[in-house]
C-alpha positions as CSV (number, residue, x, y, z in Angstrom):
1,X,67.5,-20.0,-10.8
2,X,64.7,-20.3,-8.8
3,X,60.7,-19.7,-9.8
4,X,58.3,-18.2,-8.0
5,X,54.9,-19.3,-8.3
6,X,52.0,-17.1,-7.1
7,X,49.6,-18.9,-5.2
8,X,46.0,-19.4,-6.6
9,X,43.4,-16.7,-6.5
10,X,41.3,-17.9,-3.8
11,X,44.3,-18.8,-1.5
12,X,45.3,-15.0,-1.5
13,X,43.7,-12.4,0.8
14,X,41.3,-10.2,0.1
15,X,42.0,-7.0,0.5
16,X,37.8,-6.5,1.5
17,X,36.9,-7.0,5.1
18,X,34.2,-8.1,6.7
19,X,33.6,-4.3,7.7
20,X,34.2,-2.9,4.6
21,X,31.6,-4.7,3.5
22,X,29.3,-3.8,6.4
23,X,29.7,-0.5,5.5
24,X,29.1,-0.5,2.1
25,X,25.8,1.2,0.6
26,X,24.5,-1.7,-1.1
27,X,24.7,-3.1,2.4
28,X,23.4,-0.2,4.1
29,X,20.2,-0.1,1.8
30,X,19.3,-4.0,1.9
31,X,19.4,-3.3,6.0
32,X,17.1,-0.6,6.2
33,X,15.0,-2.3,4.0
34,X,14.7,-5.4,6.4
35,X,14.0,-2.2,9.0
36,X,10.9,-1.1,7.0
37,X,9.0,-4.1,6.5
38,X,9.5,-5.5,10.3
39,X,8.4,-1.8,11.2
40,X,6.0,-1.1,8.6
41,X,4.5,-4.9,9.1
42,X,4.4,-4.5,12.7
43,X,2.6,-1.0,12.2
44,X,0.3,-1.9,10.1
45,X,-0.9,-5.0,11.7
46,X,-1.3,-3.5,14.7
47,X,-4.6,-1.8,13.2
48,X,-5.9,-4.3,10.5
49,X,-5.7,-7.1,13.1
50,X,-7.8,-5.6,15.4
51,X,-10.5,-3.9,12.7
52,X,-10.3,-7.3,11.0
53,X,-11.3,-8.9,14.3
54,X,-13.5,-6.2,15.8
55,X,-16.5,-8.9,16.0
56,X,-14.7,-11.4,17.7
57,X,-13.6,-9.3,20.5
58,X,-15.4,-8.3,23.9
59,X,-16.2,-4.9,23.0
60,X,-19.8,-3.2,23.2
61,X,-22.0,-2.0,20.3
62,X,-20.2,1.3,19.0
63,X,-23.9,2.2,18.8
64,X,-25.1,1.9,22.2
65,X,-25.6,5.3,23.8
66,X,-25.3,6.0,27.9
67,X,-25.4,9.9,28.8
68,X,-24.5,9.3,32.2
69,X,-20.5,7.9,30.9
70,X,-20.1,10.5,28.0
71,X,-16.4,11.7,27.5
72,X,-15.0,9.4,30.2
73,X,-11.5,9.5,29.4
74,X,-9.4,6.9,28.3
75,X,-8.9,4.0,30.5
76,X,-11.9,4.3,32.8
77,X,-14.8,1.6,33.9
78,X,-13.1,-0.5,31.3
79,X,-13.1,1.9,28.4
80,X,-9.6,2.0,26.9
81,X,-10.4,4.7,24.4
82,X,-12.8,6.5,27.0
83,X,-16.2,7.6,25.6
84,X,-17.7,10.3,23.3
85,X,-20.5,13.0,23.9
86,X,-23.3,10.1,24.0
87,X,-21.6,7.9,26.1
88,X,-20.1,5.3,23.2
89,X,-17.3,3.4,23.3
90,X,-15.1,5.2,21.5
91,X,-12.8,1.9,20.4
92,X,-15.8,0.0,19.6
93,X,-16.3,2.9,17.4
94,X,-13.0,3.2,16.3
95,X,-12.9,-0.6,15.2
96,X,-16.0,-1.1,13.6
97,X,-15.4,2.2,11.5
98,X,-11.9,0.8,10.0
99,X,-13.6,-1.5,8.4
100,X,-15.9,0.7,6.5
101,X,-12.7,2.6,5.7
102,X,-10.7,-0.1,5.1
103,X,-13.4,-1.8,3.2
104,X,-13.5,1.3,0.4
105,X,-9.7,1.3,0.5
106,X,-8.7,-2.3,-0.5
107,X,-11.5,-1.8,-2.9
108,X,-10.9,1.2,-4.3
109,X,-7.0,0.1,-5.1
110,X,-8.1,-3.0,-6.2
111,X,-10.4,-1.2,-8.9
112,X,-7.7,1.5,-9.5
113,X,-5.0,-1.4,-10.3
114,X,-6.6,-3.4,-12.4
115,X,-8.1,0.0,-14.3
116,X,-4.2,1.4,-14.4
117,X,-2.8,-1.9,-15.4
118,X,-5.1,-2.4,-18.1
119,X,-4.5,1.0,-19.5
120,X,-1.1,1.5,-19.1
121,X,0.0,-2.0,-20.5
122,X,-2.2,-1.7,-23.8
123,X,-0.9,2.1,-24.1
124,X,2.6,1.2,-23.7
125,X,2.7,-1.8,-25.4
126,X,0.4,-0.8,-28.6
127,X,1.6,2.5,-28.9
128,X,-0.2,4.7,-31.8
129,X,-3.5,5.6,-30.7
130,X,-4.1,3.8,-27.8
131,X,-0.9,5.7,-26.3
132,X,-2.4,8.9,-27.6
133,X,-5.5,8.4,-26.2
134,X,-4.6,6.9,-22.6
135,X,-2.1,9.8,-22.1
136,X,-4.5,12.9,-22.7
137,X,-6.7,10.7,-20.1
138,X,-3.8,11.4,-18.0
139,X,-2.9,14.3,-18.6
140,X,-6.2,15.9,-18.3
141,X,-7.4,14.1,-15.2
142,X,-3.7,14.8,-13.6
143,X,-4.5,18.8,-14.0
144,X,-8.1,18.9,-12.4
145,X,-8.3,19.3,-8.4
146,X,-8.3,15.6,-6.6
147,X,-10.1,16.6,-4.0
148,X,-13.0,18.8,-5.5
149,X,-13.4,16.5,-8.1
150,X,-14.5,14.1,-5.4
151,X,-16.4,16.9,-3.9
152,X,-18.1,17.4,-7.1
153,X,-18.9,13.7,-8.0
154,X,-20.0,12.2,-4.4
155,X,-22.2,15.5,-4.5
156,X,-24.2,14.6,-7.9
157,X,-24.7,10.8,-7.3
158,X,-24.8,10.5,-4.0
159,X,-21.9,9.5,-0.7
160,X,-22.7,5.3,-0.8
161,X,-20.2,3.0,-0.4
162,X,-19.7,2.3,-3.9
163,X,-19.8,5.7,-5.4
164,X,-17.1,6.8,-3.0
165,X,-15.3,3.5,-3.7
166,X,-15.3,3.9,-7.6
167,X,-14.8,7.5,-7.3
168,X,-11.3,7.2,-4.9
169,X,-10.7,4.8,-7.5
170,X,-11.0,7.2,-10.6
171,X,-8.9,9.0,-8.7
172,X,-6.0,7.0,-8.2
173,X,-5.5,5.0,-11.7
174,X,-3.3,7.4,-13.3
175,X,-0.4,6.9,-11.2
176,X,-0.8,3.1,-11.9
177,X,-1.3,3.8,-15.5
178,X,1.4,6.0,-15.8
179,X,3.9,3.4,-14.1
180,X,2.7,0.5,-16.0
181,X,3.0,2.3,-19.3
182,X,6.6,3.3,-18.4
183,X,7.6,-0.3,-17.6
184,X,6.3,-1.9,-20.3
185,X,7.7,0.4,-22.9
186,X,11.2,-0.4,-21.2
187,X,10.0,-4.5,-21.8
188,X,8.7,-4.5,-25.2
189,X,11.9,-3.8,-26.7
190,X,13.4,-6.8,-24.8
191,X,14.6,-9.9,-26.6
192,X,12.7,-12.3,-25.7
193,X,9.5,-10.0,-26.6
194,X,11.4,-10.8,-30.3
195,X,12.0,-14.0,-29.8
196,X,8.2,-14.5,-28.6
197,X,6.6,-12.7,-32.2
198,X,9.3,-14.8,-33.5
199,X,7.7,-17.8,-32.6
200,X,4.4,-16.5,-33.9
201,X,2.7,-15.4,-30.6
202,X,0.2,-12.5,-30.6
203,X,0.2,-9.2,-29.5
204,X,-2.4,-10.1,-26.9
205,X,-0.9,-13.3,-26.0
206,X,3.0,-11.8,-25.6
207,X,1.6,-8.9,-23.2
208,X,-0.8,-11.5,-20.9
209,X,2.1,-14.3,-21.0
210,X,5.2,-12.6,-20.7
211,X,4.9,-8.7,-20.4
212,X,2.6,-8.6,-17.6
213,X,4.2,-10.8,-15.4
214,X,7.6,-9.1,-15.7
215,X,5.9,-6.0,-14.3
216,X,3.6,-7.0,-11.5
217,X,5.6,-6.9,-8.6
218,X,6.6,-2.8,-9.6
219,X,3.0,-2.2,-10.1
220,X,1.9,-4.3,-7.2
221,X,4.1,-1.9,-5.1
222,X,2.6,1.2,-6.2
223,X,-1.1,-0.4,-5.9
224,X,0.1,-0.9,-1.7
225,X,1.6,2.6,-1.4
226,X,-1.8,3.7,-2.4
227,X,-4.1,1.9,0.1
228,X,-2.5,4.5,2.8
229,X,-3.8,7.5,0.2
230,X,-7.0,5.7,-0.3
231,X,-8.0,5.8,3.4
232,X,-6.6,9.4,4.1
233,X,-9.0,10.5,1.1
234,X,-11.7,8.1,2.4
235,X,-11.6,9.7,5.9
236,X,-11.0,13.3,4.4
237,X,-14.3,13.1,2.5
238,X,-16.4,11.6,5.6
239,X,-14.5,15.0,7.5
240,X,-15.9,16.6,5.4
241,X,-19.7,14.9,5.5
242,X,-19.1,13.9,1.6
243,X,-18.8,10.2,3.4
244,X,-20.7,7.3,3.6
245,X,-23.7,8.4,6.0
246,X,-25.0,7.0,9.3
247,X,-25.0,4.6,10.4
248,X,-21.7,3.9,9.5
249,X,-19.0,5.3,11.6
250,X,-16.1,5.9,9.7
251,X,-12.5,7.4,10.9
252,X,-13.2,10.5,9.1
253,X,-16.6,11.6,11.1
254,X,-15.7,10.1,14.4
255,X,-13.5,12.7,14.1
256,X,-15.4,15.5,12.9
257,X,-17.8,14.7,16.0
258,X,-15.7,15.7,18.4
259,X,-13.5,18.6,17.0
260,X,-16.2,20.6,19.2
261,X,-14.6,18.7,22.1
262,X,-11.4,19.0,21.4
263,X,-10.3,21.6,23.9
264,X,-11.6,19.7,27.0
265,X,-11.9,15.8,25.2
266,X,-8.5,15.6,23.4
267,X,-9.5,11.6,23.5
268,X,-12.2,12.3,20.5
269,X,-9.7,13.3,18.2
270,X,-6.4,12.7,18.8
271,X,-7.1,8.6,19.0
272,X,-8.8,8.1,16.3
273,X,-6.3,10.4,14.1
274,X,-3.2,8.1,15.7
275,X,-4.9,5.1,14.7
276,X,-5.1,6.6,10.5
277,X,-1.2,8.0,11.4
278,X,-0.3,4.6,12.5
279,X,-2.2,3.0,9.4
280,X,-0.5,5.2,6.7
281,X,3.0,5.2,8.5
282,X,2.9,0.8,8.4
283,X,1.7,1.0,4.9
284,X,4.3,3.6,3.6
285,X,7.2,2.1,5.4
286,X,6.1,-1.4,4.1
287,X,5.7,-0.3,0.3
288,X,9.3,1.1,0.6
289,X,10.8,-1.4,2.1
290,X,9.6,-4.2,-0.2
291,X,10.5,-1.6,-3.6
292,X,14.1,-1.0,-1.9
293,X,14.6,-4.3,-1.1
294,X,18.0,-6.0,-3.2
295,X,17.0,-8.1,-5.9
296,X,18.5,-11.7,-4.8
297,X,21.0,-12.7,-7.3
298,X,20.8,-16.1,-9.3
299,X,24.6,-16.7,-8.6
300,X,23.7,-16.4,-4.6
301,X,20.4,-18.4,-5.1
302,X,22.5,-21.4,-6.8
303,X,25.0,-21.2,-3.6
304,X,22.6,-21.4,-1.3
305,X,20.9,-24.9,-2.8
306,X,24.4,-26.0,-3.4
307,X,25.3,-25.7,0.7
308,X,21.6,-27.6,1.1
309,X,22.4,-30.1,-1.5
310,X,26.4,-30.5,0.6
311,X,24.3,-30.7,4.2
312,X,22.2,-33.6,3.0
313,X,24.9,-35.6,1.6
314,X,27.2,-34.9,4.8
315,X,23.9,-36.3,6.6
């Protein structure tokens, strides 16, 4: 009688192919996520880089007034953006107001993140009170009007730089907060949170050491989505004239000056509003590609070094 012996597992083909696995949704989502961040990366550069560098290139002073060129339209006597009703260059302008607008938006989500993450981690993590207390900030703050409330508060003390920069941040640390709390409540009733009070650790030395750092990169996320709202609300308020005042050309009233022009100087508005669409399209796309992106696993972490590790001693 004769035995038959079934070949080993990894001898035996699989019954998954290659585009199977192409078309699986895990596989789907981890290649539009490598979509997003080129797009959203190339986006977004393509307006920081030249804001960022506005000073270094051969542009004139978005001050400098000649009647005789006003509303030249794009692309003439060397003016790519064309000109505006006194004769500026409108990219010079366009340039050297994204930085007062991106100025008060890294700084406002800078302020708003660390604000939210303080907040949120002590109210999730020390509960009682704190939690109590932190969440009728919330809620509270959540049911008032963003944009009046800015209204109201840039009209009482005044649209400078840093009132409008601490007031967009006001503004935004309750979605921080409110993400930060979430996460850490999901963390504190980890293990090695027991292990850690175990060990005799502190409250305050268990959230700094261990808590925190499990939850930056989530919160991190949410802080980048929100430099795209930060400059829409910026450039909303100067619209408005609630923005920081002349000199400084912002996005928001280079616009507003030529709405009257719009009919027969489409240039004045349309330009400058593609440059902010641009801005908040690379940010969004970016944030969401970097939150959907697939976790690398340690199994295909350890395979890669061990392929490294086989290449070197092959060599």
């Amino acid at each position: 009688m004769t035995t038959v012996i079934d070949p080993p597992a990894q001898e035996r083909p699989s019954a998954v192919t290659t585009r199977d696995i192409a078309r699986a949704g895990a596989t789907r989502r981890a290649r539009d996520s490598r979509v997003k961040i080129w797009v959203g990366t190339v986006c977004a550069l393509a307006v920081i880089m030249p804001v960022a560098l506005a000073q270094l290139l051969p542009l004139p002073s978005p001050d400098a007034t000649d009647l005789a060129q006003r509303r030249l339209p794009p692309l003439t006597d060397g003016h790519l953006f064309g000109t505006d009703q006194l004769g500026r260059d409108l990219l010079s302008r366009v340039l050297y107001g994204g930085q007062v607008s991106l100025t008060i938006g890294i700084l406002a989500v800078v302020v708003s993140g660390l604000i939210g993450l303080c907040l949120g981690a002590l109210a999730g993590y020390l509960g009682g009170w704190t939690d109590t207390v932190v969440s009728r900030l919330l809620e509270a703050q959540l049911s008032l009007p963003l944009l009046m409330m800015l209204l109201l508060v840039v009209a009482l003390f005044g649209p400078s730089i840093p009132v409008i920069t601490f007031v967009i941040a006001i503004a935004q640390w309750p979605e921080i907060a409110r993400l930060t709390r979430s996460l850490v409540l999901v963390e504190r009733e980890k293990p090695y949170v027991a292990a850690s009070r175990v060990l005799g650790l502190g409250r305050t030395a268990i959230l700094l050491r261990h808590v925190i750092p499990n939850i930056i990169k989530q919160a991190s996320l949410v802080v980048l989505l929100l430099l795209a709202q930060a400059v829409l609300l910026e450039s909303a308020l100067s619209y408005l004239g609630a923005g920081p005042q002349r000199p400084f050309a912002t996005w928001g009233r280079i616009i507003s000056d030529g709405q009257d022009y719009i009919t027969t100087s489409w240039w004045l508005v349309t330009l400058p509003g593609l440059v902010i669409v641009l801005l908040v399209i690379g940010v969004n796309l970016l944030g969401d590609g970097l939150r959907d992106r697939p976790a690398r696993s340690p199994g295909k972490r350890r395979g890669l070094l061990h392929r490294f590790s086989l290449r070197k001693e092959e060599v």
